[in-house]
Backbone as JSON, one array per atom type, in Angstrom:
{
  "sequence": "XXXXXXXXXXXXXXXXXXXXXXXXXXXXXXXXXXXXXXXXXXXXXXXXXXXXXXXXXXXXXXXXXXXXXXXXXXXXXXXXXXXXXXXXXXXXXXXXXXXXXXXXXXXXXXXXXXXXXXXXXXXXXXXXXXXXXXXXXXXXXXXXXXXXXXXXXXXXXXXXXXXXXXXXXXXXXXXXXXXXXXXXXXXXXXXXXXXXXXXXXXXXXXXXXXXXXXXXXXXXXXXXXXXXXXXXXXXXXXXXXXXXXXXXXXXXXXXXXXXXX",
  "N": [[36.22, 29.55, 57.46], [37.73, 26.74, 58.76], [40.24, 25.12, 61.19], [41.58, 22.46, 61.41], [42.55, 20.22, 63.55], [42.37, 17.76, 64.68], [40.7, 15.83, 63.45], [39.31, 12.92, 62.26], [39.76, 9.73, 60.84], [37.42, 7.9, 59.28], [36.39, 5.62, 57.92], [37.28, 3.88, 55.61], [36.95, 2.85, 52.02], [37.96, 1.83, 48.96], [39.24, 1.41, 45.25], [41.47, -0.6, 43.53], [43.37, 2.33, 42.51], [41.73, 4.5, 43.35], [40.07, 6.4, 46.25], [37.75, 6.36, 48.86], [37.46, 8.03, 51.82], [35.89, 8.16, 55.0], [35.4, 10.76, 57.23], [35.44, 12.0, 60.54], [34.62, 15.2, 61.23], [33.37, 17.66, 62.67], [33.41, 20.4, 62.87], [33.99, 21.12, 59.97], [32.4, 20.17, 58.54], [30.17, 20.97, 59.11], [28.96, 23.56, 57.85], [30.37, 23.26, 54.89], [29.88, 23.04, 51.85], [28.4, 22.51, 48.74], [31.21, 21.91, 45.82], [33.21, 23.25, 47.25], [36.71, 23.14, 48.98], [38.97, 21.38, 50.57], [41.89, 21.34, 52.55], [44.54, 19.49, 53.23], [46.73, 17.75, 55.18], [49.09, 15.37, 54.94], [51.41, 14.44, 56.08], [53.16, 13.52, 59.07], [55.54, 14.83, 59.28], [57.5, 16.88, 57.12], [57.75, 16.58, 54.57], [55.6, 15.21, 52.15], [55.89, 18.84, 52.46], [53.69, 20.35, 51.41], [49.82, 21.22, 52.05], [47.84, 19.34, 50.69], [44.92, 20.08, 47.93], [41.94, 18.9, 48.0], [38.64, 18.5, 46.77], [35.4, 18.24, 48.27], [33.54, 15.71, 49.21], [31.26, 14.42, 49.88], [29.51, 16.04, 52.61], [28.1, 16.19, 56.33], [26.44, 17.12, 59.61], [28.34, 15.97, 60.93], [30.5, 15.21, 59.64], [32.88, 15.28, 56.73], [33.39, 13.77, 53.67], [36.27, 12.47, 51.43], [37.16, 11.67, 48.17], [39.16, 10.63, 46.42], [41.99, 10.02, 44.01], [45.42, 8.09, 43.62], [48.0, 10.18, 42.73], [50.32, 11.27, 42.89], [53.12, 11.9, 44.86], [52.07, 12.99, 47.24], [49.49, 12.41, 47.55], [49.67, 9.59, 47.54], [50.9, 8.76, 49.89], [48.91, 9.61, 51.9], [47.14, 7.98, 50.9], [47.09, 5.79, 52.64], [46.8, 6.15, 54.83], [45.08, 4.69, 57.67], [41.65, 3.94, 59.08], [40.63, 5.49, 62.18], [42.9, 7.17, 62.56], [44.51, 10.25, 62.54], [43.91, 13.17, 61.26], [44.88, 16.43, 59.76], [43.44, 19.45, 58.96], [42.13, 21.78, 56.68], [39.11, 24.03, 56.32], [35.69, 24.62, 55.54], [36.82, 25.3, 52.18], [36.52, 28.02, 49.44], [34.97, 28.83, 47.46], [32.16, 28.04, 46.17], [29.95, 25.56, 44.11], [26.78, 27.11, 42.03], [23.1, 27.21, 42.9], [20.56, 26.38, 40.76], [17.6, 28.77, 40.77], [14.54, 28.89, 41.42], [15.14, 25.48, 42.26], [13.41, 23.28, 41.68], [11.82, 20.61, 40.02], [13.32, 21.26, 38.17], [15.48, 20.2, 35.71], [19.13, 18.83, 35.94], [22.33, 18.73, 34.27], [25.3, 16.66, 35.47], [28.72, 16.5, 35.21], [31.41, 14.51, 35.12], [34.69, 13.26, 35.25], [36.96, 10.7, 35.59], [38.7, 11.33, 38.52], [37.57, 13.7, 38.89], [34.73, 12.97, 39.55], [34.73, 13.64, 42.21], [33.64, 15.79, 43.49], [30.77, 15.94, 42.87], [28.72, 14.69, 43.72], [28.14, 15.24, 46.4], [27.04, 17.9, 45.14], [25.25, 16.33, 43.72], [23.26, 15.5, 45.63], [22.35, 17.81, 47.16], [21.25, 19.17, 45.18], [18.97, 17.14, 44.27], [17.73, 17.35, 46.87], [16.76, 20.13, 46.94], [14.55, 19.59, 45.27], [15.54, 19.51, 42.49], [16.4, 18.42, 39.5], [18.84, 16.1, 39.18], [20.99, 14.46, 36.42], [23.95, 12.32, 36.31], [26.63, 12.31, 34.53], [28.97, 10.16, 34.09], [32.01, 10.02, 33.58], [34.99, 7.63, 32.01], [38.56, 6.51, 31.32], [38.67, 3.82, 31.35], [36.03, 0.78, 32.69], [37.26, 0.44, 35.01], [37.75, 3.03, 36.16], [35.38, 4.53, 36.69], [34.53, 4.08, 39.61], [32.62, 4.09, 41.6], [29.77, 4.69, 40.79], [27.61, 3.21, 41.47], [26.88, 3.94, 43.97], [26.18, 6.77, 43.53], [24.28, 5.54, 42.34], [22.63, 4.4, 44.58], [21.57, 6.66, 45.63], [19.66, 7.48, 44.94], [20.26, 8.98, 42.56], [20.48, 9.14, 39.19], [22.05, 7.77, 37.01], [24.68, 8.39, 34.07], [27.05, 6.2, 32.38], [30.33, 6.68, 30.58], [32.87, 5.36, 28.83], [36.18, 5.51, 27.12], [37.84, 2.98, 26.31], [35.34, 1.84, 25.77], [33.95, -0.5, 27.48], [32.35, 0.27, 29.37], [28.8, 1.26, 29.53], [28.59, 4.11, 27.52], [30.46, 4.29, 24.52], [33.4, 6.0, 24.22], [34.26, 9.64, 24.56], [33.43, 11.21, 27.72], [32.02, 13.93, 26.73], [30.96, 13.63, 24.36], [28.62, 12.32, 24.77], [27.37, 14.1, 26.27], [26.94, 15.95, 24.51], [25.45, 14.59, 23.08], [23.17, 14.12, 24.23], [22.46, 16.83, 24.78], [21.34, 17.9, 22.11], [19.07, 16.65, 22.62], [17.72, 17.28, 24.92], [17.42, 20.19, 27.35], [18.79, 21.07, 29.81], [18.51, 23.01, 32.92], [21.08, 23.96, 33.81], [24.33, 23.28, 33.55], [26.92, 21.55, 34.96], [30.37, 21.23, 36.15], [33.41, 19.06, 36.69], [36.64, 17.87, 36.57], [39.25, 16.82, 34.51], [41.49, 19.63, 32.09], [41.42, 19.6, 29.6], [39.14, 17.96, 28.91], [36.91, 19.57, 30.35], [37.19, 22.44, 28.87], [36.69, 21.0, 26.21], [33.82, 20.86, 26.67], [32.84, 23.03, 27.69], [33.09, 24.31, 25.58], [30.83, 23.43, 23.75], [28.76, 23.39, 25.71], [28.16, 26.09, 25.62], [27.58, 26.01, 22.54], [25.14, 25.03, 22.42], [24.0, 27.45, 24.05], [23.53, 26.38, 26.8], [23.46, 27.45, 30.33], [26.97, 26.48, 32.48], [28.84, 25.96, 35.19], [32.09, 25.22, 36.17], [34.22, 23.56, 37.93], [37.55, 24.19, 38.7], [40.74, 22.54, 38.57], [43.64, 23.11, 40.28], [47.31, 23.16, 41.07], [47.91, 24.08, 44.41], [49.38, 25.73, 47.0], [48.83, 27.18, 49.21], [45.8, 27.62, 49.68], [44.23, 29.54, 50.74], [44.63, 32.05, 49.42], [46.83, 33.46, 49.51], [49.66, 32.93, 48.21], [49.98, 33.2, 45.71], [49.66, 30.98, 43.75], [48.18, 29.19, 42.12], [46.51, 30.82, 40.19], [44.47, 31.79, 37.44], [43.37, 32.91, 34.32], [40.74, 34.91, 33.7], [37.34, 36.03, 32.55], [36.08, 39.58, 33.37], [34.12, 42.33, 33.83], [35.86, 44.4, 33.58], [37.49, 43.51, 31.98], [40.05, 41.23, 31.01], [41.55, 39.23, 33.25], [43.93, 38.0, 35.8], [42.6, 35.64, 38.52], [43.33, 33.71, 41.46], [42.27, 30.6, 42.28], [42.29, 29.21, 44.33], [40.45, 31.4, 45.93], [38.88, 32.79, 44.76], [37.23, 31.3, 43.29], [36.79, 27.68, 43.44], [35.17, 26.9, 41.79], [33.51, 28.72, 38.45], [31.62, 30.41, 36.16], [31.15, 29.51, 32.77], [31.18, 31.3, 30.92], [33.2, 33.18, 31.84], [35.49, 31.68, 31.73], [39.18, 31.45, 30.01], [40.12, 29.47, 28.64], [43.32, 27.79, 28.43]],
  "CA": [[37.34, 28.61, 57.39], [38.28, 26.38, 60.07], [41.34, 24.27, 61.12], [40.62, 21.08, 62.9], [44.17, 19.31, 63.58], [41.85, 16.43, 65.39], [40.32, 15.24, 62.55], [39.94, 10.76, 62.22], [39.39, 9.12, 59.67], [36.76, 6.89, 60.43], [36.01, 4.52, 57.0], [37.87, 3.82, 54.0], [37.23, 1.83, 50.86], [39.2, 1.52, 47.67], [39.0, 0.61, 43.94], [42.69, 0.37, 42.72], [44.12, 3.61, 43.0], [40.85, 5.33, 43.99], [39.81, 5.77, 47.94], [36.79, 7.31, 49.78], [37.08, 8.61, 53.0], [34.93, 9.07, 55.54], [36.21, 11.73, 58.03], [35.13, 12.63, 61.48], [35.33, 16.76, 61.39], [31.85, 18.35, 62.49], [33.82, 21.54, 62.7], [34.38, 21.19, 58.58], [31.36, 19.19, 57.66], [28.47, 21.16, 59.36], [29.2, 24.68, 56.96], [30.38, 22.22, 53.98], [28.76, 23.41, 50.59], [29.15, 21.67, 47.18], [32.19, 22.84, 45.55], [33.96, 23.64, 48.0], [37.19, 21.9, 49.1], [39.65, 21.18, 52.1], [43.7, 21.32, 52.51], [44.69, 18.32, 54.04], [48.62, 17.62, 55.46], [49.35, 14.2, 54.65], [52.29, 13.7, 56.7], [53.39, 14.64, 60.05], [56.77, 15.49, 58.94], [58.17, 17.86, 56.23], [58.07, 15.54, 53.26], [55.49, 16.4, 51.36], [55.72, 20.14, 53.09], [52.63, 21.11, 51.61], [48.82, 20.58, 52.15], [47.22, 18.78, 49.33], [43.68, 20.38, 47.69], [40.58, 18.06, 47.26], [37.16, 19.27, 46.66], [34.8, 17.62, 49.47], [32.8, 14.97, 47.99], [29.86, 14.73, 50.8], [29.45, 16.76, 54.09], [27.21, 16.61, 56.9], [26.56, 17.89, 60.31], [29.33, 14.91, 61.94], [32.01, 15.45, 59.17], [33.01, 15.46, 55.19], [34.38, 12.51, 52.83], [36.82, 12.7, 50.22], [37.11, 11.04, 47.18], [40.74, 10.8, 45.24], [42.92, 9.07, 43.02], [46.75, 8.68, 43.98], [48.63, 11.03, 41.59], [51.92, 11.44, 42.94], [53.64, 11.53, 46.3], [51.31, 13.75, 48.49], [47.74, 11.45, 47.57], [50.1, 8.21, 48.04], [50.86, 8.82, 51.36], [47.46, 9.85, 52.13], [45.76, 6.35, 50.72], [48.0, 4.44, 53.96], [45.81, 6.17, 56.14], [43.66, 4.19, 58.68], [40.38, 4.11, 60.09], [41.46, 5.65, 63.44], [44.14, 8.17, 61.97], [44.35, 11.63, 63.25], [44.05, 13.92, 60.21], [44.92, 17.64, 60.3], [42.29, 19.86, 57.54], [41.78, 23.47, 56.82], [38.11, 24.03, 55.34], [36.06, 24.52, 53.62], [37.49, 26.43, 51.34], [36.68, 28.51, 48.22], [33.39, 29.22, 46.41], [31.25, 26.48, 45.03], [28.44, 25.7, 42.61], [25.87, 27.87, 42.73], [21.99, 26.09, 43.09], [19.64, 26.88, 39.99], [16.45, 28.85, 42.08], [14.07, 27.79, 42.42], [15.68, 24.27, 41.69], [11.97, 22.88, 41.99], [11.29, 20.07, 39.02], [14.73, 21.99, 37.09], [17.05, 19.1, 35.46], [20.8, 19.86, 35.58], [23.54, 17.81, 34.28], [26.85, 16.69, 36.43], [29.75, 16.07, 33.91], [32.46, 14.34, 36.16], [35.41, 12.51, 34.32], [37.85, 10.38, 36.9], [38.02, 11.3, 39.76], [36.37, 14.99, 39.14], [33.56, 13.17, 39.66], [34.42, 13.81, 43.58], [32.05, 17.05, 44.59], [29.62, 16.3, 41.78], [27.7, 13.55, 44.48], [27.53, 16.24, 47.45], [25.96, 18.28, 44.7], [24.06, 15.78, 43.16], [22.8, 15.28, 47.0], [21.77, 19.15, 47.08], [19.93, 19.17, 44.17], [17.99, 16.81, 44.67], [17.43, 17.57, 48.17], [16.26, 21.38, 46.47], [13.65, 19.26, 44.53], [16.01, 19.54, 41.24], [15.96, 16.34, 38.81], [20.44, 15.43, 38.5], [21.32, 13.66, 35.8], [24.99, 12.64, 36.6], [27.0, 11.6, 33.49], [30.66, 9.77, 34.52], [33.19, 9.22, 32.38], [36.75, 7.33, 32.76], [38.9, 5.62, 30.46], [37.95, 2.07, 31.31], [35.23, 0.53, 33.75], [37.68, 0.84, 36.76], [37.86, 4.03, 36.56], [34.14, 4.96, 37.45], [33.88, 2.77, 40.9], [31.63, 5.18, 42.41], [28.61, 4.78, 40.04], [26.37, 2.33, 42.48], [26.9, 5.27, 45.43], [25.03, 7.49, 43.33], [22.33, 5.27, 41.74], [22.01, 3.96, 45.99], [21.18, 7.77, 46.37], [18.34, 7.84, 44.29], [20.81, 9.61, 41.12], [20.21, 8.73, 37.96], [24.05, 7.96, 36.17], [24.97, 7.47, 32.97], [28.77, 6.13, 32.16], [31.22, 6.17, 29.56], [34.4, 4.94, 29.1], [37.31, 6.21, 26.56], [37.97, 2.07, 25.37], [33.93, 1.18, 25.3], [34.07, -1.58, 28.33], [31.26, 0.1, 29.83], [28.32, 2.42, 28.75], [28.79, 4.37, 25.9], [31.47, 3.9, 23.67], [33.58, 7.55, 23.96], [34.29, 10.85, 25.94], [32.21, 11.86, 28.0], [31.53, 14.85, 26.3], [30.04, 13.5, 23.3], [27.66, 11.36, 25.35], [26.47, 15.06, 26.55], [26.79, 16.64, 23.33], [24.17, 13.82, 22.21], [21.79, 14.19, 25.2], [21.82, 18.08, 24.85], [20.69, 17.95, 21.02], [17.75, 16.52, 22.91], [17.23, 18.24, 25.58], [18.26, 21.13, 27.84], [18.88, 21.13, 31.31], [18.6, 24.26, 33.59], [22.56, 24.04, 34.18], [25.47, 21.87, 33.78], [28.21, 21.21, 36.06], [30.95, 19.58, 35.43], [34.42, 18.91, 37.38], [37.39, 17.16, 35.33], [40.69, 17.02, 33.43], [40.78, 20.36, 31.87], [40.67, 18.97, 28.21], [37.18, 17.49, 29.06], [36.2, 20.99, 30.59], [37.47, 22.55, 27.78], [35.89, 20.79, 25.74], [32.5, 20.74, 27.18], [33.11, 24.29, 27.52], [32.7, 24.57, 24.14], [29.94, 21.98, 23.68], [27.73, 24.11, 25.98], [28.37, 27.01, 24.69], [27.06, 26.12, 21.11], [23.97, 24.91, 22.79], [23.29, 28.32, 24.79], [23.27, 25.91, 28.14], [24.46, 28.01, 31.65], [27.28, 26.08, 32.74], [29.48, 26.07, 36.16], [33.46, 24.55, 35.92], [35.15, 23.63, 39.1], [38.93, 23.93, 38.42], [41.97, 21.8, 39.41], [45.67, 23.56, 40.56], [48.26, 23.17, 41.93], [47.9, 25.14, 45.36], [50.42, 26.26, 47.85], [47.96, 27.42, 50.44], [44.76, 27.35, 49.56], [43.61, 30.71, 51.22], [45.34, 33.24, 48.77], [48.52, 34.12, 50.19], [50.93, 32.26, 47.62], [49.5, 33.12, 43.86], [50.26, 29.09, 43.21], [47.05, 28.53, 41.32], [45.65, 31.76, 39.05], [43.85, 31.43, 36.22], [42.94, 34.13, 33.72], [39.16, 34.87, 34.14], [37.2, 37.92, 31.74], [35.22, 40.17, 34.06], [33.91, 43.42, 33.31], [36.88, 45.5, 33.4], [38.76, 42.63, 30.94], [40.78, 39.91, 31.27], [42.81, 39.48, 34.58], [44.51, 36.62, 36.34], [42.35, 35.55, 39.6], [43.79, 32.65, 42.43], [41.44, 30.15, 42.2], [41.18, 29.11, 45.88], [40.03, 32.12, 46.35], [37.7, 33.31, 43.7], [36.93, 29.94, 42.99], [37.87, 26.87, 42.5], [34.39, 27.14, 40.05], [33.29, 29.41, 37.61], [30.91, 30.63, 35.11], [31.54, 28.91, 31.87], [31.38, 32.15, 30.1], [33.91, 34.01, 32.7], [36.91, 31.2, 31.78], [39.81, 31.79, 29.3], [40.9, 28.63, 28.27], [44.79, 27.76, 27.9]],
  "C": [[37.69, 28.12, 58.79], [39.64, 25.23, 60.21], [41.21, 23.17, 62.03], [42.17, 20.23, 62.75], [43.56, 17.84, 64.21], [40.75, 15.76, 64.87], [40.08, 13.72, 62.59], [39.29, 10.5, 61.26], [38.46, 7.77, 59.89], [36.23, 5.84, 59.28], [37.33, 5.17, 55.61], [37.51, 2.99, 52.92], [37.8, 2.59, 49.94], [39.19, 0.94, 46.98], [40.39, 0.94, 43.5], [43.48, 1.82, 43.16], [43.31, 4.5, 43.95], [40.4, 5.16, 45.38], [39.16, 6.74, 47.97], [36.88, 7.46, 51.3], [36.56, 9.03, 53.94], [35.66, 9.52, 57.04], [34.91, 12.45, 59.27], [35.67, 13.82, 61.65], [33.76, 17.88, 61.56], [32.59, 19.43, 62.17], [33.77, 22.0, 61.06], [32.95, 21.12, 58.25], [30.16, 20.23, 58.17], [28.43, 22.8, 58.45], [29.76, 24.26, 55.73], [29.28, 23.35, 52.76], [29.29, 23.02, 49.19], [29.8, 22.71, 46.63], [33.3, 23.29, 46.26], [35.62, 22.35, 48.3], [38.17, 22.04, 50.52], [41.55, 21.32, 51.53], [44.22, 20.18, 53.57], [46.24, 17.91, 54.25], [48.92, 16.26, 55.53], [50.42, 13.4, 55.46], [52.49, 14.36, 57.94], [54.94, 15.4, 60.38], [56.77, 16.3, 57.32], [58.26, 17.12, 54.64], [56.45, 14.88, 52.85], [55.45, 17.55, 52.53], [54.07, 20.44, 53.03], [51.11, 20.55, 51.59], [48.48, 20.2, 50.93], [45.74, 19.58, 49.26], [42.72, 19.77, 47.61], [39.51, 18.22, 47.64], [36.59, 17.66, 47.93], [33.38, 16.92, 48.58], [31.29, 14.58, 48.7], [30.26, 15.13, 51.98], [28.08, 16.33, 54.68], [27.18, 17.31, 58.4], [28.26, 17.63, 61.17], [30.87, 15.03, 60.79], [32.14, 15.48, 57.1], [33.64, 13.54, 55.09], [34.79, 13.3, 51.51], [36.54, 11.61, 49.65], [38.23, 11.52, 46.29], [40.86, 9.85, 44.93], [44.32, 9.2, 43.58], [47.19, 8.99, 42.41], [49.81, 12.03, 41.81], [51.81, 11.22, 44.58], [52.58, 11.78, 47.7], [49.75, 12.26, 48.95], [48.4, 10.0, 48.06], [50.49, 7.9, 49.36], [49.32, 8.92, 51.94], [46.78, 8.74, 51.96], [46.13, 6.01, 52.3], [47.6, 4.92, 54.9], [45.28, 4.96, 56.33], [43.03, 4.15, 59.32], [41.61, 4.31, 61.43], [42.67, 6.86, 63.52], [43.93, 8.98, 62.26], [44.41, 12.55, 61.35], [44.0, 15.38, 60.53], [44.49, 18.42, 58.67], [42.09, 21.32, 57.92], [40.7, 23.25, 55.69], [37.02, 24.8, 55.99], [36.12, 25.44, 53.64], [36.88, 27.01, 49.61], [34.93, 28.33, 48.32], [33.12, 28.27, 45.78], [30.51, 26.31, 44.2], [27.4, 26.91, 43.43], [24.57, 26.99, 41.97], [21.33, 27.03, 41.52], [17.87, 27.35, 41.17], [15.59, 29.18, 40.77], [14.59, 26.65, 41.65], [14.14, 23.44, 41.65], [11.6, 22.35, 40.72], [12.5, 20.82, 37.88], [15.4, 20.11, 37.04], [18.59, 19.67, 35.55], [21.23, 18.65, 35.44], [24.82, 18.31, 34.67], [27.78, 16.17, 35.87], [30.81, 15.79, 35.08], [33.28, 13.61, 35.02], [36.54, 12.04, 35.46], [37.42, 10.72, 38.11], [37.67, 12.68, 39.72], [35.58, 14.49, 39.49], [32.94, 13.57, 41.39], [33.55, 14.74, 43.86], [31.11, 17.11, 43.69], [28.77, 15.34, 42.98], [27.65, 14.78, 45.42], [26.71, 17.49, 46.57], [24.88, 17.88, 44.24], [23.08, 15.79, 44.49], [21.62, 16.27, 46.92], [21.2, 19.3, 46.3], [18.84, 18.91, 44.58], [17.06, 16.79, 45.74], [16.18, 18.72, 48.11], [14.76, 21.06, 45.75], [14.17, 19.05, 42.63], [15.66, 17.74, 40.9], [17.57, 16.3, 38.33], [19.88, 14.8, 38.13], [23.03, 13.67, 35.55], [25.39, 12.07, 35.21], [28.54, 11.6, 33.87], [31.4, 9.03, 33.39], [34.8, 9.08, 32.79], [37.29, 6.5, 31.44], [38.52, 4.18, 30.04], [36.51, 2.2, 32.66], [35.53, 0.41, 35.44], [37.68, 2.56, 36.8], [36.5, 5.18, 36.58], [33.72, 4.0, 38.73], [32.79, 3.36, 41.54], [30.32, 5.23, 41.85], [27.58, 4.39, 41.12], [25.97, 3.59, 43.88], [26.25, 6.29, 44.81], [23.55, 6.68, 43.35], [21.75, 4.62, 43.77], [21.54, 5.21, 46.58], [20.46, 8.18, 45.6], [18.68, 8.94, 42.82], [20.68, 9.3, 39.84], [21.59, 9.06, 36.97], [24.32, 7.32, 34.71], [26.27, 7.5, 32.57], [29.04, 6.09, 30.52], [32.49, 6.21, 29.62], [34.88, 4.7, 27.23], [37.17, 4.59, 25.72], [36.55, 1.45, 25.27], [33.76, -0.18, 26.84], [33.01, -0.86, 29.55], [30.49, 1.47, 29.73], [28.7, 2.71, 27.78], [30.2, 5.12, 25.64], [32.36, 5.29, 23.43], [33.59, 8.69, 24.85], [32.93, 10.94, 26.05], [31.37, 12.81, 27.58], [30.94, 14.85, 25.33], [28.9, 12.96, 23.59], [26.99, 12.57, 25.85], [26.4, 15.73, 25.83], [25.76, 15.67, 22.91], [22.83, 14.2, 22.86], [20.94, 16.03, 24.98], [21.35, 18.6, 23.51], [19.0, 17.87, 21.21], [16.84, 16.58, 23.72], [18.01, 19.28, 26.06], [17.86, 21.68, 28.56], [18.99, 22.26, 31.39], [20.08, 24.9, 33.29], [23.0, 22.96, 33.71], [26.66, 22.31, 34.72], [29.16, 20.07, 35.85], [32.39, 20.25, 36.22], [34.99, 17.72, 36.38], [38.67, 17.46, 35.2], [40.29, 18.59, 32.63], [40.81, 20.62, 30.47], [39.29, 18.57, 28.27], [36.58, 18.8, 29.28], [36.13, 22.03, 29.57], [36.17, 22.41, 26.86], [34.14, 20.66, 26.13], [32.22, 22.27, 27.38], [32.14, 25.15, 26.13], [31.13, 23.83, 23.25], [28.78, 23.22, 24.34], [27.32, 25.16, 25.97], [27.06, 27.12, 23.61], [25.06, 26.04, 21.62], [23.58, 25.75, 23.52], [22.72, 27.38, 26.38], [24.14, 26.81, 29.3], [25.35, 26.69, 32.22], [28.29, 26.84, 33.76], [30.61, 25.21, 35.96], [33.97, 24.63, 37.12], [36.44, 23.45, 38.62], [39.65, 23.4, 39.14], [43.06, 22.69, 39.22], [46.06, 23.4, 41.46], [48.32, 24.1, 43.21], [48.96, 25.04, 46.16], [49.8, 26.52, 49.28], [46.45, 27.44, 50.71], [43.96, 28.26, 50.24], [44.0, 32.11, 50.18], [46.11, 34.25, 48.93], [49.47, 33.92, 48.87], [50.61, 32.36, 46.19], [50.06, 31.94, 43.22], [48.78, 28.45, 42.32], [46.13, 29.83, 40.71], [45.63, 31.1, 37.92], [43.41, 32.81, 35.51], [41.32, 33.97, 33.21], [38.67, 36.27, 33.34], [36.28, 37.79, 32.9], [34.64, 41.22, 33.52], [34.37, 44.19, 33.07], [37.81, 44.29, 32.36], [38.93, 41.87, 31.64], [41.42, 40.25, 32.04], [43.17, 37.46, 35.18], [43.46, 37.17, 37.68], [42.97, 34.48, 40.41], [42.47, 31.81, 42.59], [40.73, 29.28, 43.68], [40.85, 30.09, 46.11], [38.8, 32.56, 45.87], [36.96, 32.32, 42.89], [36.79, 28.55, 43.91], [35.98, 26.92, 41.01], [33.78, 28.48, 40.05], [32.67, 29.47, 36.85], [31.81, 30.13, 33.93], [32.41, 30.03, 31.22], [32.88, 33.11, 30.76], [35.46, 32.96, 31.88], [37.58, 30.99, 30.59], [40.83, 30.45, 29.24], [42.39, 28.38, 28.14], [44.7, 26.96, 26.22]]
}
């Protein structure tokens, strides 16, 4: 974990609500691993107090990018950054996907829905990097709310959308669009980041089909090291069911390990 208070923000674009980031932070970016995510302080006063969570959507040696949605006060401050901005980041943080080995000619599907689909591209990256074969599948209510599609297929990804009212790809959650695909085949893994109705459900979905699946979770955090029990989840292990803190022991998880609400 490192703390880089001299952070910049060095690109932005923006669809609507959604914004990518690209962030000067070698300190962050060169130990970076899909899954993982950052704590980021949005203001330089007291209002929001606390750091915000968002999984890290590509790293390299020179720095990370995010990828959010605004969804209340903390992320709306945060868009009005600009190129040039000092940003202050604690990362990375938490436990991430883990790779299928040898990934070598393996398929895996990347279930993103909104903006989950942020750390599914720094994994799709790694995959394929591993020799794996992603197949990302994005789903959003409408056709704004996948802007990010072209940034995979320009990284050699192979994406297939759907959207909730039909206005682009196929017609329906995402999760039925991978409940169809996995009738007819079946990937190494799945991975999937989301709302946690979609996870949920997909949960259950890969399940029936005996597919290994990985769940990155969203909460509410407080600190994002595991000081402040502001984001447990109840997780079975081998001794039973227990509550774990999910920046800590997480933010993903074995399919089979998570205890639905």
């Amino acid at each position: 974990m490192t703390i880089e208070r001299d952070a910049r923000l060095r690109e932005v674009q923006s669809w609507g609500s959604f914004f990518r980031f690209g962030i000067d932070a070698p300190a962050v970016g060169k130990d970076a691993r899909p899954g993982q995510f950052v704590m980021v302080k949005v203001s330089d006063g007291t209002a929001p107090l606390l750091r915000r969570p968002l999984g890290i959507h590509d790293a390299d040696a020179g720095g990370f990018d995010l990828f959010f949605s605004i969804v209340g006060r903390g992320t709306e401050a945060l868009s009005r950054k600009a190129p040039g901005d000092r940003l202050d980041v604690i990362g990375a943080l938490g436990k991430g996907f883990t790779m299928p080995a040898p990934a070598e000619g393996k398929t895996a599907y990347l279930v993103g829905g909104g903006r989950g689909i942020a750390p599914l591209y720094f994994l799709a990256r790694e995959l394929a990097r591993a020799g794996a074969r992603p197949i990302v599948f994005y789903g959003g209510r409408t056709r704004d709310e996948i802007p990010i599609r072209d940034r995979f297929e320009r990284a050699g990804i192979e994406v297939r959308c759907s959207t909730d009212d039909g206005s682009f790809g196929f017609a329906g959650f995402v999760t039925a669009l991978v409940d169809q695909e996995l009738i007819k085949s079946r990937p190494a893994k799945v991975y999937a980041c989301g709302p946690d109705r979609m996870m949920k459900a997909l949960a259950g979905i890969t399940a029936r089909h005996a597919v290994p699946a990985e769940f990155s979770l969203e909460s509410i955090m407080g600190c994002g090291i595991g000081a402040c029990w502001g984001c447990v989840q109840r997780i079975r292990n081998e001794s039973g069911d227990g509550w774990v803190k999910i920046c800590e022991e997480g933010p993903v998880f074995p399919g089979e390990r998570i205890l639905w609400p």
